[in-house]
KOLTOR-271877 format. One record per residue (C-alpha): residue in three letters; x, y, z; residue number from 1. Coordinates in steps of 0.25 Angstrom, whole numbers, plus 5000, padded with zeros to 4 digits. Last residue first. Layout:
// residues N
R type    x    y    z seq
R  ALA    X    Y    Z NUM
...
END
This chain:
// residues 219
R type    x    y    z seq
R  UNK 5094 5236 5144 219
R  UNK 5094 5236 5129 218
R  UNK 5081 5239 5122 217
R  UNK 5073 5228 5115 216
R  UNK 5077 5225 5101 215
R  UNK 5068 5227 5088 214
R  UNK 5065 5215 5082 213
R  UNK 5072 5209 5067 212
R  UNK 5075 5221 5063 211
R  UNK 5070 5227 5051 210
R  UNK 5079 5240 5049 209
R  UNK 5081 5238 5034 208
R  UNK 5098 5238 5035 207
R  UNK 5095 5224 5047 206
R  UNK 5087 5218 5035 205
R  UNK 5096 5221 5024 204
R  UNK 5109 5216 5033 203
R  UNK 5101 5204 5036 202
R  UNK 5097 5201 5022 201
R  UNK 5112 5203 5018 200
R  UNK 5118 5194 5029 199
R  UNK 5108 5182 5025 198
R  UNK 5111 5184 5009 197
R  UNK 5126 5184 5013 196
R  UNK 5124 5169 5021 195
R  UNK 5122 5163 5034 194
R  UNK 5115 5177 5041 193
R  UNK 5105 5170 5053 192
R  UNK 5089 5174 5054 191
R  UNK 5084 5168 5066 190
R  UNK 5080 5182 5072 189
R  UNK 5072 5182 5061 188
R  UNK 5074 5196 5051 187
R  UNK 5059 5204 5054 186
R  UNK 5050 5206 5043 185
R  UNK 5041 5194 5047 184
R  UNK 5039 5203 5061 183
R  UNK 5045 5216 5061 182
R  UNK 5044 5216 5076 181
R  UNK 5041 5203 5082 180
R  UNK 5031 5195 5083 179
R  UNK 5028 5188 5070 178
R  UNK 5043 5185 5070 177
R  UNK 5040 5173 5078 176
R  UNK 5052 5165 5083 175
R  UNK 5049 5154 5093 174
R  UNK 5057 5153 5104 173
R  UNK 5061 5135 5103 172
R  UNK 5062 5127 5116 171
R  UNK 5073 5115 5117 170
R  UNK 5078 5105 5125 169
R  UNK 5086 5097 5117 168
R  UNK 5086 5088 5105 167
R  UNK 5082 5097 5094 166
R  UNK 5092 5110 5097 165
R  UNK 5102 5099 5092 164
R  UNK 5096 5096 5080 163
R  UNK 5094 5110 5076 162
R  UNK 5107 5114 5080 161
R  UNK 5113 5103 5069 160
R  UNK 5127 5099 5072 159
R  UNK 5126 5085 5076 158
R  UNK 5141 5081 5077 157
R  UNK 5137 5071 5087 156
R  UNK 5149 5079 5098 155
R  UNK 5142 5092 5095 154
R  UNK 5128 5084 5097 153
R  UNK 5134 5080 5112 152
R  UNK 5140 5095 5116 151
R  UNK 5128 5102 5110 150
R  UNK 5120 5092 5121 149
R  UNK 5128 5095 5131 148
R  UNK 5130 5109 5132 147
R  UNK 5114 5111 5128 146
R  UNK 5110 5111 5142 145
R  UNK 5118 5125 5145 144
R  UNK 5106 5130 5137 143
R  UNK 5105 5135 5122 142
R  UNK 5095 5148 5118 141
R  UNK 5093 5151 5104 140
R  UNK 5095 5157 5091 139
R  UNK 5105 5148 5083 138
R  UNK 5093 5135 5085 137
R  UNK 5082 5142 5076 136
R  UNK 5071 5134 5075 135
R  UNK 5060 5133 5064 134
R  UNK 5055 5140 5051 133
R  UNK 5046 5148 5059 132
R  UNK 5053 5151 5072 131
R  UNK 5061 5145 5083 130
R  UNK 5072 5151 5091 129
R  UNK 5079 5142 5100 128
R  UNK 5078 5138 5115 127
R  UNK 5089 5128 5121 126
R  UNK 5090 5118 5132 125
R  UNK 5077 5123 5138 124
R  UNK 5071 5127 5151 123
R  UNK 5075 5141 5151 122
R  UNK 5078 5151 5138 121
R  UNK 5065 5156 5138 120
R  UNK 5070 5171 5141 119
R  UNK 5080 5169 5131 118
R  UNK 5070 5168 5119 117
R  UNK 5065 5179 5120 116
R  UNK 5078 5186 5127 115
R  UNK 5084 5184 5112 114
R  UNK 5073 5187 5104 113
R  UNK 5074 5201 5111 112
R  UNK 5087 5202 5109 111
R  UNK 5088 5199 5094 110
R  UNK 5092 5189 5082 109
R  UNK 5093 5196 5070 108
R  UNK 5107 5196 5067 107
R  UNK 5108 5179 5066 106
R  UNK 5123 5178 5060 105
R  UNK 5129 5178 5074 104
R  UNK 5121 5164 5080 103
R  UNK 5113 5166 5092 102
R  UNK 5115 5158 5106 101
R  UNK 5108 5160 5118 100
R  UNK 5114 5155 5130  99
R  UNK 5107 5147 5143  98
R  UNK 5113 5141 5154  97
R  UNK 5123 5153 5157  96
R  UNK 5138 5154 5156  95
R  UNK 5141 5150 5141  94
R  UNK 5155 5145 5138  93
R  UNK 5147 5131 5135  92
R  UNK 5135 5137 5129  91
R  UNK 5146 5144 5119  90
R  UNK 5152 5132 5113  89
R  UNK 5141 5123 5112  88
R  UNK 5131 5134 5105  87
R  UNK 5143 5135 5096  86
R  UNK 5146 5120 5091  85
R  UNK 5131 5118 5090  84
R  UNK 5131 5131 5080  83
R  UNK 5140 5126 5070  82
R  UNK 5151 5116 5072  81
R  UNK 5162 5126 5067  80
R  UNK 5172 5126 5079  79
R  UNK 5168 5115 5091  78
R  UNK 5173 5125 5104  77
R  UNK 5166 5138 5098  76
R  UNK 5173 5148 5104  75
R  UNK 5167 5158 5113  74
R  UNK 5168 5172 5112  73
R  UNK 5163 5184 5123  72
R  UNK 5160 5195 5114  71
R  UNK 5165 5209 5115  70
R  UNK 5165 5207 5097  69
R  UNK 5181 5209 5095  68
R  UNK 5184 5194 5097  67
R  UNK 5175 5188 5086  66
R  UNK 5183 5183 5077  65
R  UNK 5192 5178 5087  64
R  UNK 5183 5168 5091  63
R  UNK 5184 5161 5079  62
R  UNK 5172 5147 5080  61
R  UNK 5163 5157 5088  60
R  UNK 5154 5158 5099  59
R  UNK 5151 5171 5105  58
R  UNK 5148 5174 5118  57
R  UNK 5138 5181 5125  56
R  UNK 5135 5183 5141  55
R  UNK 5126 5190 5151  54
R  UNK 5116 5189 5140  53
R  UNK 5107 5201 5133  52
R  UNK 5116 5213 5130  51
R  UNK 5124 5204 5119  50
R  UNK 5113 5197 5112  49
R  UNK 5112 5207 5102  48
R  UNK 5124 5215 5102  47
R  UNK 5133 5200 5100  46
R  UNK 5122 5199 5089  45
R  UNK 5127 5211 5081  44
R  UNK 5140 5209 5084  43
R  UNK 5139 5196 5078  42
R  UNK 5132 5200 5066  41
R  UNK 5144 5214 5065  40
R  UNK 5141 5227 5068  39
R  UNK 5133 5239 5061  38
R  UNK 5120 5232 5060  37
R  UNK 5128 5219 5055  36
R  UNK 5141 5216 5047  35
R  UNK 5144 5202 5047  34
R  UNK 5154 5199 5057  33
R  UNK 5148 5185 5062  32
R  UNK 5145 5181 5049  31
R  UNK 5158 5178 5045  30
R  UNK 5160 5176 5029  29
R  UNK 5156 5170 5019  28
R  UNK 5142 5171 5024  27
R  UNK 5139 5155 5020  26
R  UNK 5151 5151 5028  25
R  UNK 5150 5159 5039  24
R  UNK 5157 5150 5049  23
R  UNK 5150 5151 5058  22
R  UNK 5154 5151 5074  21
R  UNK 5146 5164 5078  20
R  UNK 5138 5160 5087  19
R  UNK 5132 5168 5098  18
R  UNK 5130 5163 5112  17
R  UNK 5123 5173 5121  16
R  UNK 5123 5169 5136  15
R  UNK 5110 5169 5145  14
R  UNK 5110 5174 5160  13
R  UNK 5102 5186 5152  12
R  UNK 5109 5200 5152  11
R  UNK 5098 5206 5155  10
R  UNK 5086 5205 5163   9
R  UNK 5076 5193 5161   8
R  UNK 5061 5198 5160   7
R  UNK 5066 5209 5148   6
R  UNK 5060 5200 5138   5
R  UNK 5047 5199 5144   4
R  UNK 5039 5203 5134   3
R  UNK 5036 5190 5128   2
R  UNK 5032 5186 5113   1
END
């Protein structure tokens, strides 16, 4: 684990893409406004990331819906395609190389992962976060380079992230919660709300005061 985290001063020339183009279906309802830690799952993220890039936008199928969040919104120009749709549509409005992109529903993920992973975001297409059960392509970092190539498996109606992730130019940041604070008891970073169940373990884990690490002081 580095600790170098405060090598690149902040905001980072990096944009923050956070999708939130669901439809919700297994929750019942959006999960974007679910209530969390005294706001909402997507204010929650916006707060997260919000301080560490010169930009952030949103990427939604319903823009409106998000119009009273301070957020910057970008509509996702290929509506419920999943997440391909959405990476496409936000690394296109995007004004640096390099963006990091984060689903709404995943509470957990936090800023030091973040500049982790950020700081080796040169000299690949795209890094993801990898860990024991294997890689998780909704938590990582997407190039300008991968434009085309989202355009071109868009078009073949190959939605599967995984595949796509497969055929470029990609590195993996390898998730070991063995050395961070709270350890096996620690909620992963990759851990996304889908269902009731979901949300309900996470409200009880954030209620318990275990969070997943603690976060390193604003600047």
């Amino acid at each position: 684990m580095t600790n170098n985290l405060n090598r690149e001063s902040l905001p980072l020339p990096v944009t923050g893409l956070i999708l939130c183009g669901g439809k919700s279906q297994r929750m019942g309802r959006p999960k974007a406004f679910l209530p969390y830690q005294g706001t909402t799952m997507v204010a929650h993220v916006i707060a997260t990331v919000r301080d560490l890039f010169n930009e952030v936008f949103l990427v939604a199928n319903e823009p409106q819906l998000f119009e009273d969040l301070g957020c910057d919104i970008v509509k996702d120009i290929l509506p419920y395609r999943g997440p391909l749709g959405g990476i496409l549509s936000g690394l296109l409005v995007a004004s640096n190389h390099y963006s990091f992109v984060l689903p709404c529903d995943m509470p957990f993920v936090n800023k030091r992962l973040i500049r982790e992973m950020t700081m080796r975001r040169h000299g690949s297409d795209v890094l993801v976060l990898r860990h024991a059960a294997g890689i998780e392509p909704l938590i990582g970092i997407y190039s300008k380079s991968c434009v085309k190539p989202l355009e071109e498996s868009l078009f073949a109606e190959e939605p599967s992230l995984h595949d796509f992730v497969s055929g470029l130019n990609a590195e993996a940041y390898f998730y070991d919660p063995k050395q961070e604070p709270g350890g096996q008891d620690a909620m992963p970073p990759y851990f996304n709300i889908d269902t009731p169940q979901d949300y309900s373990k996470a409200i009880t884990r954030s209620l318990s005061g275990v969070h997943p690490f603690p976060l390193p002081p604003r600047r």
